[in-house]
C-alpha positions in Angstrom: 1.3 -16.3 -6.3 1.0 -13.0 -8.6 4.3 -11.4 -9.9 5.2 -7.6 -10.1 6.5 -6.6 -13.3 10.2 -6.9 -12.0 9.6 -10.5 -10.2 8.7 -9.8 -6.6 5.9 -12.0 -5.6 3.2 -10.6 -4.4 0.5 -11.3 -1.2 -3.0 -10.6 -1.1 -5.0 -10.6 1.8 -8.7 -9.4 3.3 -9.2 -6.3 5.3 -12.0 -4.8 7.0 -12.1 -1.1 7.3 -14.8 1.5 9.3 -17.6 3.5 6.9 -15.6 6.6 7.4 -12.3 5.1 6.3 -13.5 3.6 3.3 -15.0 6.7 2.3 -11.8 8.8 2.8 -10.0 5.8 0.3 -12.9 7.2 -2.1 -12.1 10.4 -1.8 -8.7 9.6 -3.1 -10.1 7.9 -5.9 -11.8 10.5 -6.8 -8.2 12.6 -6.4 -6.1 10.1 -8.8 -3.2 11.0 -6.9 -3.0 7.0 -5.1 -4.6 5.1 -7.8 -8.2 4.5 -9.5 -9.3 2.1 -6.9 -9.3 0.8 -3.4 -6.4 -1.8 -3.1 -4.3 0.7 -5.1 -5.1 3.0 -2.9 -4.8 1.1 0.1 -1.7 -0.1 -1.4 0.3 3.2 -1.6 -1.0 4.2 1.5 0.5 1.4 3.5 3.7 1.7 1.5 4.0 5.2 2.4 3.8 4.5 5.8 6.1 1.7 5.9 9.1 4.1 4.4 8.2 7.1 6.9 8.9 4.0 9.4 12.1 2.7 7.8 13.2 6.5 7.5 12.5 6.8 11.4 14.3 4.0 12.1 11.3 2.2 13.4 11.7 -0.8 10.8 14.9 -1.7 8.8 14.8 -1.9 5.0 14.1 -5.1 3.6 17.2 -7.0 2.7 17.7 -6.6 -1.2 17.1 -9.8 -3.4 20.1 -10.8 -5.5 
């Protein structure tokens, strides 16, 4: 299993997204703002939506690694 750069394993999976959707995640390529490609992009996205859900209390915070 791939490693971040500060040890956290990391998961990779398939996903299967509409036309349209796949050609917003190119338009934020093309922004740079998310990353230069689609899992980075995909990536942020869902990471950014997973702390606006912690912060609304929807999800706790993952429970820190010692």
């Amino acid at each position: 299993m791939p490693e971040t750069k500060s040890g956290d394993k990391k998961t990779s999976f398939t996903i299967s997204l509409s036309p349209q959707a796949i050609e917003m995640v190119e338009d934020l390529i093309k922004l740079g703002i998310y990353g230069t490609n689609r899992g980075e992009v995909v990536r942020a996205l869902v990471n950014h939506r997973l702390e606006d859900l912690i912060g609304k209390g929807v999800l706790k915070p993952p429970v820190p690694r010692s």
